[in-house]
RODREN-964133 format. One record per residue (C-alpha): residue in one letter; x, y, z. Coordinates in steps of 0.25 Angstrom, whole numbers, plus 5000, padded with zeros to 4 digits. Example, Ala and Ser with C-alpha at 12.3 -4.5 7.8 and 13.67 -1.06 7.14 Angstrom:
NODE/A/5049/4982/5031 .
NODE/S/5055/4996/5029 .
END
This chain:
NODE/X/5412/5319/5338 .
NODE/X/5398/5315/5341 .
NODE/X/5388/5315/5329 .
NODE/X/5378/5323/5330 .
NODE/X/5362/5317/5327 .
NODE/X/5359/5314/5312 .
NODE/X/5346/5324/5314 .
NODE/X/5349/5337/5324 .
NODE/X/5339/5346/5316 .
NODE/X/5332/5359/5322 .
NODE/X/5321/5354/5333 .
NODE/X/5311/5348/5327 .
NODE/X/5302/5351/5337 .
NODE/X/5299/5360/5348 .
NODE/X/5294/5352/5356 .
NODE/X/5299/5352/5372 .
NODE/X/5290/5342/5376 .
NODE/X/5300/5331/5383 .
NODE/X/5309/5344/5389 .
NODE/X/5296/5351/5394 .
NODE/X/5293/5338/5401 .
NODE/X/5307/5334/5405 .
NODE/X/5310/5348/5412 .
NODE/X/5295/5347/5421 .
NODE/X/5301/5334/5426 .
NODE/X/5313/5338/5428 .
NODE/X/5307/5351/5436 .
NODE/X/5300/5341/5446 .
NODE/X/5313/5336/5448 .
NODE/X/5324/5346/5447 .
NODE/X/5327/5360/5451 .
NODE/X/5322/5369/5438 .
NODE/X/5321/5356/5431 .
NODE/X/5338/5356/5427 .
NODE/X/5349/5353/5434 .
NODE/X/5357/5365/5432 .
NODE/X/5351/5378/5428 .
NODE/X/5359/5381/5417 .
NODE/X/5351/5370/5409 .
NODE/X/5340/5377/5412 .
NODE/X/5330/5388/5402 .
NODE/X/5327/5397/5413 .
NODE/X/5335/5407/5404 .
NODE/X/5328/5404/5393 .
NODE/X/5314/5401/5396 .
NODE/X/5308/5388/5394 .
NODE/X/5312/5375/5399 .
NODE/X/5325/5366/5396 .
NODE/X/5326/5356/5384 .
NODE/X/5330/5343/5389 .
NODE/X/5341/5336/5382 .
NODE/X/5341/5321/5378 .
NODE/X/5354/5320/5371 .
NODE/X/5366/5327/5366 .
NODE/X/5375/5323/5353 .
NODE/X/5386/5332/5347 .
NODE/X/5381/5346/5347 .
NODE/X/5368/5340/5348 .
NODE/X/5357/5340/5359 .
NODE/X/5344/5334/5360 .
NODE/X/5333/5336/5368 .
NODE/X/5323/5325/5374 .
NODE/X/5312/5333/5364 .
NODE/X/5322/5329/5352 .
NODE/X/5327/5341/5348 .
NODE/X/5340/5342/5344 .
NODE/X/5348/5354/5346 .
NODE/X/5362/5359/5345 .
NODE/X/5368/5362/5358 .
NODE/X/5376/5375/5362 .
NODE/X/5378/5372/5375 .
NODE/X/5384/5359/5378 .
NODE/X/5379/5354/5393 .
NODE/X/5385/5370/5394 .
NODE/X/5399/5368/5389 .
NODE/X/5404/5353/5391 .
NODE/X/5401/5347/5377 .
NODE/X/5411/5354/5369 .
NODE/X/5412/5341/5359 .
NODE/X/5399/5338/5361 .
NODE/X/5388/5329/5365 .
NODE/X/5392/5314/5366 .
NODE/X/5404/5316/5360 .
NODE/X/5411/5302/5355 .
NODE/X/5425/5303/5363 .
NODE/X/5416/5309/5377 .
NODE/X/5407/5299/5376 .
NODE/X/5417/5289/5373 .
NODE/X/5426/5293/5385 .
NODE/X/5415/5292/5394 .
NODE/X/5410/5276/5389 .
NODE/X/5424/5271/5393 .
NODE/X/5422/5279/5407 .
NODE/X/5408/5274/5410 .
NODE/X/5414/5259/5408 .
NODE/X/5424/5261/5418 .
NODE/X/5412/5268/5430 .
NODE/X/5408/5280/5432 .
NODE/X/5414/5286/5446 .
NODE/X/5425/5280/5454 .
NODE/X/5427/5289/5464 .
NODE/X/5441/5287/5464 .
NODE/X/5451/5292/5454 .
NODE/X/5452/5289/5439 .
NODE/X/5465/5292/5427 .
NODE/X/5454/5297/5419 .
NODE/X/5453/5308/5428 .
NODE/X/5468/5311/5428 .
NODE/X/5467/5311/5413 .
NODE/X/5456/5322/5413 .
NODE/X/5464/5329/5422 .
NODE/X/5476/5329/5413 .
NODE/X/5468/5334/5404 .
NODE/X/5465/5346/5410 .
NODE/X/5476/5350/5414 .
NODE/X/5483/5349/5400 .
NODE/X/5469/5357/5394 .
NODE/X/5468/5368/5405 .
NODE/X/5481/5378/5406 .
NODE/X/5476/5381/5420 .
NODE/X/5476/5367/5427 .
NODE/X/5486/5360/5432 .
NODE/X/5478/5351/5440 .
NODE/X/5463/5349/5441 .
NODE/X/5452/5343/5450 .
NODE/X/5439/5337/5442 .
NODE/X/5426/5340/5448 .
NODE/X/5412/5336/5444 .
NODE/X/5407/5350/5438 .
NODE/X/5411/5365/5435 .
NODE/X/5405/5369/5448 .
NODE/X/5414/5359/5455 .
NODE/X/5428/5365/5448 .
NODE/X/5424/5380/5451 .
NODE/X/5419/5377/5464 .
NODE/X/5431/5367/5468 .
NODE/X/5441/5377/5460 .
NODE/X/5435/5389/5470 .
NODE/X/5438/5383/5482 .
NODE/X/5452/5378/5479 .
NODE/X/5453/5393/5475 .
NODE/X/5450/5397/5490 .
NODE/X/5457/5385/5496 .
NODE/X/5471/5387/5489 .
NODE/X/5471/5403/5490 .
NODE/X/5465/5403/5503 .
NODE/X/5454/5414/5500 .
NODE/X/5438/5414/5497 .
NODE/X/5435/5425/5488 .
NODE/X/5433/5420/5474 .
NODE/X/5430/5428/5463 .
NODE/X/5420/5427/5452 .
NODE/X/5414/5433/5439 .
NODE/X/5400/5438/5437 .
NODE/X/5391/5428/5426 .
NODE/X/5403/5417/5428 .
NODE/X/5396/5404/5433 .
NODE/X/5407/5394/5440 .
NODE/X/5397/5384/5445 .
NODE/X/5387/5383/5457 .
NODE/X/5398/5385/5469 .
NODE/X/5391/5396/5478 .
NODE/X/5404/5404/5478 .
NODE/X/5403/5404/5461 .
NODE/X/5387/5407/5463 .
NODE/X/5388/5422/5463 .
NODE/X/5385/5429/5451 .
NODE/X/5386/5418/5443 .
NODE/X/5382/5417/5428 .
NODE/X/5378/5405/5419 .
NODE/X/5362/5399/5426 .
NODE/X/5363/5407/5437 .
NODE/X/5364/5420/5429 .
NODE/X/5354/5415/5421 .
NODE/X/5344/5412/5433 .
NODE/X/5349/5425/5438 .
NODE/X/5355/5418/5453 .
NODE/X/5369/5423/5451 .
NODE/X/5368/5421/5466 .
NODE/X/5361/5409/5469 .
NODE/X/5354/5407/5480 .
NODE/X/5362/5397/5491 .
NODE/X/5374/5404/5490 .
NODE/X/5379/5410/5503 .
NODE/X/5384/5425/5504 .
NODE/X/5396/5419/5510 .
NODE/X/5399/5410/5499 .
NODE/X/5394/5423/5490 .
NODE/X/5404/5434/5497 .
NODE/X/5417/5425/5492 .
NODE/X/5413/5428/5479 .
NODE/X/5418/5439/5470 .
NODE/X/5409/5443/5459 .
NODE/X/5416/5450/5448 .
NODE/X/5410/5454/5431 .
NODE/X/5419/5446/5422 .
NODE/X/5428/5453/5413 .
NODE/X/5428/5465/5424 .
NODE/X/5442/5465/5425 .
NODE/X/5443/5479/5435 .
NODE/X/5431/5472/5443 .
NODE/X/5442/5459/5445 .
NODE/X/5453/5467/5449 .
NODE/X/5445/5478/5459 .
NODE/X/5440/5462/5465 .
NODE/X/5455/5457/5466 .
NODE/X/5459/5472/5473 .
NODE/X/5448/5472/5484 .
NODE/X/5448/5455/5486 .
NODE/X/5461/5450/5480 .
NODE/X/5466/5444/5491 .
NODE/X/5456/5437/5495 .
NODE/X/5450/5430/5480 .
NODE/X/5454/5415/5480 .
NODE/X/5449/5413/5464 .
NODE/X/5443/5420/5453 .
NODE/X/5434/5411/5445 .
NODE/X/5431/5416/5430 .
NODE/X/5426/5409/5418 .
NODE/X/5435/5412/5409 .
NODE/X/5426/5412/5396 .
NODE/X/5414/5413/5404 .
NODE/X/5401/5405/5399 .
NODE/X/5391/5406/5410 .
NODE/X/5385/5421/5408 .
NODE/X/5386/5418/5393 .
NODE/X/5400/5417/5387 .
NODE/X/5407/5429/5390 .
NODE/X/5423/5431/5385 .
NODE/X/5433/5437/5395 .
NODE/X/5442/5447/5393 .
NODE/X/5455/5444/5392 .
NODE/X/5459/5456/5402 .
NODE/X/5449/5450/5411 .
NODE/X/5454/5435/5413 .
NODE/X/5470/5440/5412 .
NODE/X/5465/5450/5425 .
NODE/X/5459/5436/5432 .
NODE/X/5472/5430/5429 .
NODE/X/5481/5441/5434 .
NODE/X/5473/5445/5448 .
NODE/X/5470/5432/5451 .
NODE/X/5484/5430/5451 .
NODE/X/5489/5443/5457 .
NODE/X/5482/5440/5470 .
NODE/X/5482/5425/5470 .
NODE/X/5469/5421/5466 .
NODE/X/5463/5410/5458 .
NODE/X/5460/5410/5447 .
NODE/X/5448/5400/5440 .
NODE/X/5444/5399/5426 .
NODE/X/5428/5393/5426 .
NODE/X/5431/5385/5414 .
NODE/X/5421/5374/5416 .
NODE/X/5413/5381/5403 .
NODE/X/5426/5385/5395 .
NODE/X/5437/5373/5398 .
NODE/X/5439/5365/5386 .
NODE/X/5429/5372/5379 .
NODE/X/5435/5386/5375 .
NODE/X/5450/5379/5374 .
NODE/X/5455/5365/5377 .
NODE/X/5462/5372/5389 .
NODE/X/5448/5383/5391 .
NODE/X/5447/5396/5392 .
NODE/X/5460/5398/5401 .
NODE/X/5469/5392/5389 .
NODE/X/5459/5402/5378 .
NODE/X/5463/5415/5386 .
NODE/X/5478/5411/5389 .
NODE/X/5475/5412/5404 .
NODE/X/5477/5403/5415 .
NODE/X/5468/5402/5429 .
NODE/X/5473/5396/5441 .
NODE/X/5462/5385/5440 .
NODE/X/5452/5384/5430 .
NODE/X/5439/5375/5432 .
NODE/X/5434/5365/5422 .
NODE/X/5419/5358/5418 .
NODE/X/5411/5354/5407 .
NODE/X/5420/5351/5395 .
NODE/X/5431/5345/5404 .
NODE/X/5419/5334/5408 .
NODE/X/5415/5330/5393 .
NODE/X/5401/5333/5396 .
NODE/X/5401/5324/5411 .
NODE/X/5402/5331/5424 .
NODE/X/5416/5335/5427 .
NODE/X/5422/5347/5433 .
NODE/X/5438/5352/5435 .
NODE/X/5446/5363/5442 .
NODE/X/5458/5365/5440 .
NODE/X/5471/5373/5440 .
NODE/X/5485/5377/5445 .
NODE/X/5491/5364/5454 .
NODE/X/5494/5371/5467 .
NODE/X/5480/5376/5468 .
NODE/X/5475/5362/5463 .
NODE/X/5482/5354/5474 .
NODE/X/5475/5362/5484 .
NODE/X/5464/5352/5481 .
NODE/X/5460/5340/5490 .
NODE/X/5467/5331/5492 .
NODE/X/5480/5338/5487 .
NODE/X/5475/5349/5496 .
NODE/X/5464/5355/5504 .
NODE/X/5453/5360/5496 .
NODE/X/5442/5350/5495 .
NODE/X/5437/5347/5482 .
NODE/X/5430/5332/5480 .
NODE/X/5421/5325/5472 .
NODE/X/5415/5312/5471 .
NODE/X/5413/5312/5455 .
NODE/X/5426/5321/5452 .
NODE/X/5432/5315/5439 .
NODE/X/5421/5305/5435 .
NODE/X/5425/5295/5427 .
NODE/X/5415/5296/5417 .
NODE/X/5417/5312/5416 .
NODE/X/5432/5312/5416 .
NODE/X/5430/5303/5403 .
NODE/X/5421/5315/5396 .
NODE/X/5432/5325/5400 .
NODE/X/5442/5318/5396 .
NODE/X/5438/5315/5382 .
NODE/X/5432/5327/5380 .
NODE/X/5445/5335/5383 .
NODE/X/5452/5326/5376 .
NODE/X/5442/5330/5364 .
NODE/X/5445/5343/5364 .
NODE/X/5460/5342/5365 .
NODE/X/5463/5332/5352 .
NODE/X/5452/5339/5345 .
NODE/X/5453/5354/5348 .
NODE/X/5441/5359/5344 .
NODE/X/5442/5374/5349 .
NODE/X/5446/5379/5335 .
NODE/X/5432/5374/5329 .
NODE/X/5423/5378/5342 .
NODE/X/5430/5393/5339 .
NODE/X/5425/5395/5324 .
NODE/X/5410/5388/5326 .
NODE/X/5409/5397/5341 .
NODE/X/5413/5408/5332 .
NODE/X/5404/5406/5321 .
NODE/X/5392/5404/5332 .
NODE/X/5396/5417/5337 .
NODE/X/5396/5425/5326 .
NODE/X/5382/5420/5320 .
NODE/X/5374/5422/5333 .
NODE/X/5380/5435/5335 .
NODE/X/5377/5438/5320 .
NODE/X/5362/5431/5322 .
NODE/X/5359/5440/5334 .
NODE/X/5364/5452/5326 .
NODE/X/5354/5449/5316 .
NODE/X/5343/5449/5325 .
NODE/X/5345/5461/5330 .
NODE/X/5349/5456/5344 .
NODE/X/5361/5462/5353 .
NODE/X/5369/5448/5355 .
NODE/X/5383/5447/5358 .
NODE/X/5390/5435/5356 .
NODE/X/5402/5428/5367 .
NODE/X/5410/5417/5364 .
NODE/X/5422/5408/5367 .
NODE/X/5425/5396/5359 .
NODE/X/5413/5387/5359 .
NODE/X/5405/5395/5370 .
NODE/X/5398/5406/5366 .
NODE/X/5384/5417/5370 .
NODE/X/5375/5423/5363 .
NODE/X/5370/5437/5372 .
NODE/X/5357/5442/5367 .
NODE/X/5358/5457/5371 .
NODE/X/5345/5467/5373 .
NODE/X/5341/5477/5363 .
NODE/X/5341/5475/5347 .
NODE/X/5350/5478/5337 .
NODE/X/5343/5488/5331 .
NODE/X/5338/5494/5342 .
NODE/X/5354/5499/5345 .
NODE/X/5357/5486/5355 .
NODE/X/5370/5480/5354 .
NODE/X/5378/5468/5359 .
NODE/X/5387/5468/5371 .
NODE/X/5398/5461/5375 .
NODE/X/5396/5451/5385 .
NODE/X/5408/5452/5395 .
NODE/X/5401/5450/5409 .
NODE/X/5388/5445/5416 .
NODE/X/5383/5461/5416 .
NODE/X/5382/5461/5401 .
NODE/X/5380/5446/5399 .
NODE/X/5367/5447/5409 .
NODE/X/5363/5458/5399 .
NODE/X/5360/5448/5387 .
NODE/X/5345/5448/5384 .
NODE/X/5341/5434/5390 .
NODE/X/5326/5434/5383 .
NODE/X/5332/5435/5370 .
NODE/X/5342/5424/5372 .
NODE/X/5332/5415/5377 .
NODE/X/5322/5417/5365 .
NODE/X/5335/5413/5357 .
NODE/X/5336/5401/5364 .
NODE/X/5325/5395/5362 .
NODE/X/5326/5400/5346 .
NODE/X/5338/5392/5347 .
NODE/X/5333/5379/5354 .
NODE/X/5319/5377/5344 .
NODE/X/5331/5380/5332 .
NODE/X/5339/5368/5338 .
NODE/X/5350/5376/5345 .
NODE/X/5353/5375/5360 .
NODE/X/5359/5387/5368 .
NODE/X/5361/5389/5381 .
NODE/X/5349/5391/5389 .
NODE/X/5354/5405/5394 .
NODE/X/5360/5417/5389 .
NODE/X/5370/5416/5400 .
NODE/X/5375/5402/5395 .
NODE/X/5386/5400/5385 .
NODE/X/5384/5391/5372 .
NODE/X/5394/5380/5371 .
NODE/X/5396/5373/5357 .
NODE/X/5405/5360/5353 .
NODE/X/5413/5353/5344 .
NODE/X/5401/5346/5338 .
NODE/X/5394/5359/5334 .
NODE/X/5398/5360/5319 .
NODE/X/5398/5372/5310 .
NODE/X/5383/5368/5304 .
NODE/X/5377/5370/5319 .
NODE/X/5383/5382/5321 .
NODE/X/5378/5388/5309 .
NODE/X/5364/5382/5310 .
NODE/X/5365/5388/5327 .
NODE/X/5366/5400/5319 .
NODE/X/5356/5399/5310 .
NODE/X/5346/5396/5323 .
NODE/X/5349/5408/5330 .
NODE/X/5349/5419/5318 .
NODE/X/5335/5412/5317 .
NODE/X/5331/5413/5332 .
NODE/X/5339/5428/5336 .
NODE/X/5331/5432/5322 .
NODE/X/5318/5426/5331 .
NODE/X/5322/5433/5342 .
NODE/X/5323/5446/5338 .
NODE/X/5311/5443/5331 .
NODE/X/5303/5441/5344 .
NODE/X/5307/5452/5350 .
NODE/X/5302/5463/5339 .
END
């Protein structure tokens, strides 16, 4: 487990300097000054820090701050930064070259894998991201069923397809384009748009349009409007319609594979998809992607059959070796029972911080992803936490008040999600001591908050 830097003190300074100058340059050079909006403070106010390094549970900035970090490149660190065995994996790989073009066993090997981790795959294709695998999963979808409707949930984010690009959550519910410009009305109209955990509003779609819905596409835990925790009822109705009228369906488990359970989310809630799409964790950190699923859908795919699906860097070396170590982490080492009790115990102090403020939160979580929801109103002033169980009442949560927070957080050493919309990842090398001392942090700055607001 990597060691973490002798000295990881609270900022010792506020001063942005270096990131202030890092992000005009980076302005002059790139749209919004990021390459991917969720990296973005837009949400927040301000402007982005700009990291230098990462170590454990550990990030710097090119100020030198130090912070802890709850988001984890957004999900795929669960061991860490620069973790010995990932970093080790990927030395041996680099000696060898870094793209071949051509087959590899190490890509077999990651494959297997997979298959043994995911209850839902029998086989599996590697792509180079989480957009690839849903859009790739889509379109074998319509090519093996033969139909074009695909149907999708309001505030889950499967990517940047066009056909996923409607209504979606995570940066593009925080920049409020849930229907980004570029997508066509014809690609639009194929879509279904449905509120998660509705389950009348799912079986009313599959009366009226049954018969002509290729896949049903869902985040199973979904992370991209804040976490938000199915009902049971709900998945089991996916499950039994899309079976009924011989539909697809897609667990989105770029977020939760690996992370929530060795075999994800689908192996948590004891219910299987037809395919299930994979990111993040499954590439250690380096840009990988999967889909996979029931053979007979699978073999559909070029060249066993005739849905395209290609790409130059699929299964690159270098990332296949981060994977594979990764995964093989995870599976000798086990470490769900542990990430449980400290997301429990992150849980329970921030809801308890907020409730000592005086501020209407409610607090969502899953294993080691987890939201806070600052809500309007006061305590005192008879307002009350909801649950979160959509994006009507997750677009509800007070957005001010969380980005006040954030930047509490950040001058206290703490580094959150840059959205209310986001969900906070944690990993193995977060100990007990920076749980309690995250705790600490935010009674002081929801305390501030409250404060600013009298």
């Amino acid at each position: 487990m990597a060691v973490p830097p002798k000295e990881t003190p609270l900022l010792m300074s506020l001063n942005r300097s270096k990131s202030h100058a890092a992000f005009a340059r980076a302005c002059q050079l790139i749209p919004g000054g990021v390459n991917s909006p969720a990296r973005a403070f837009g949400a927040v106010g301000g402007e982005p820090l700009f990291i230098a390094s990462g170590l454990g549970q550990h990030l710097t900035d090119i100020d030198g701050h130090v912070y802890l970090d709850y988001i984890g490149s957004w999900g795929p660190m669960i061991l860490g930064h620069r973790h010995p065995r990932v970093i080790a994996a990927i030395d041996e790989a680099l000696a060898r070259g870094t793209s071949f073009g051509a087959p590899t066993e190490a890509e077999s090997g990651l494959a297997e894998q997979i298959i043994d981790a995911v209850p839902s795959i029998e086989k599996v294709r590697m792509v180079s991201s989480g957009t690839e695998a849903t859009m790739s999963a889509i379109r074998l979808a319509r090519g093996a069923t033969g139909r074009d409707r695909i149907l999708k949930f309001a505030g889950n984010y499967h990517g940047h397809g066009d056909s996923l690009l409607v209504a979606a959550g995570s940066a593009a519910a925080t920049l409020g384009v849930p229907n980004s410009p570029g997508v066509t009305a014809g690609t639009a109209k194929d879509t279904l748009v449905l509120e998660y955990n509705d389950c009348s509003q799912l079986e009313e779609a599959f009366a009226a349009h049954g018969q002509d819905i290729a896949a049903v596409i869902m985040e199973p835990v979904v992370g991209n409007m804040g976490l938000v925790d199915p009902a049971r009822e709900f998945l089991l109705a996916a499950r039994q319609l899309t079976e009924r009228h011989g539909s697809v369906l897609i667990f989105d488990e770029v977020m939760t594979g690996f992370r929530l359970a060795y075999g994800g989310a689908q192996e948590r809630c004891g219910i299987t998809p037809d395919m299930t799409t994979l990111g993040k964790i499954v590439g250690g950190g380096l840009p990988l992607g999967a889909y996979g699923g029931r053979a007979d859908l699978l073999d559909h795919v070029l060249p066993a059959g005739k849905v395209f699906q290609a790409g130059t860097l699929s299964g690159n070396p270098l990332a296949v070796a981060a994977g594979s170590a990764t995964l093989a982490e995870l599976k000798e080492h086990a470490p769900y029972a542990d990430l449980e009790r400290r997301g429990s115990r992150l849980a329970d102090g921030l809801k308890h911080a907020a409730e000592a403020a005086g501020l209407p939160a409610t607090v969502a979580r899953v294993g080691s992803m987890l939201t806070l929801f600052l809500q309007p109103g006061r305590l005192g002033d008879g307002a009350t936490g909801f649950p979160v169980v959509d994006w009507a009442t997750a677009s509800q949560s007070d957005t001010r008040r969380y980005a006040r927070f954030f930047w509490g957080m950040i001058d206290r050493g703490i580094y959150l999600p840059c959205s209310q919309f986001e969900a906070l990842f944690f990993s193995i090398a977060h100990t007990d001591a920076d749980i309690e001392r995250t705790l600490v942090a935010a009674q002081e700055t929801l305390a501030e908050v409250a404060a600013h607001e009298n």
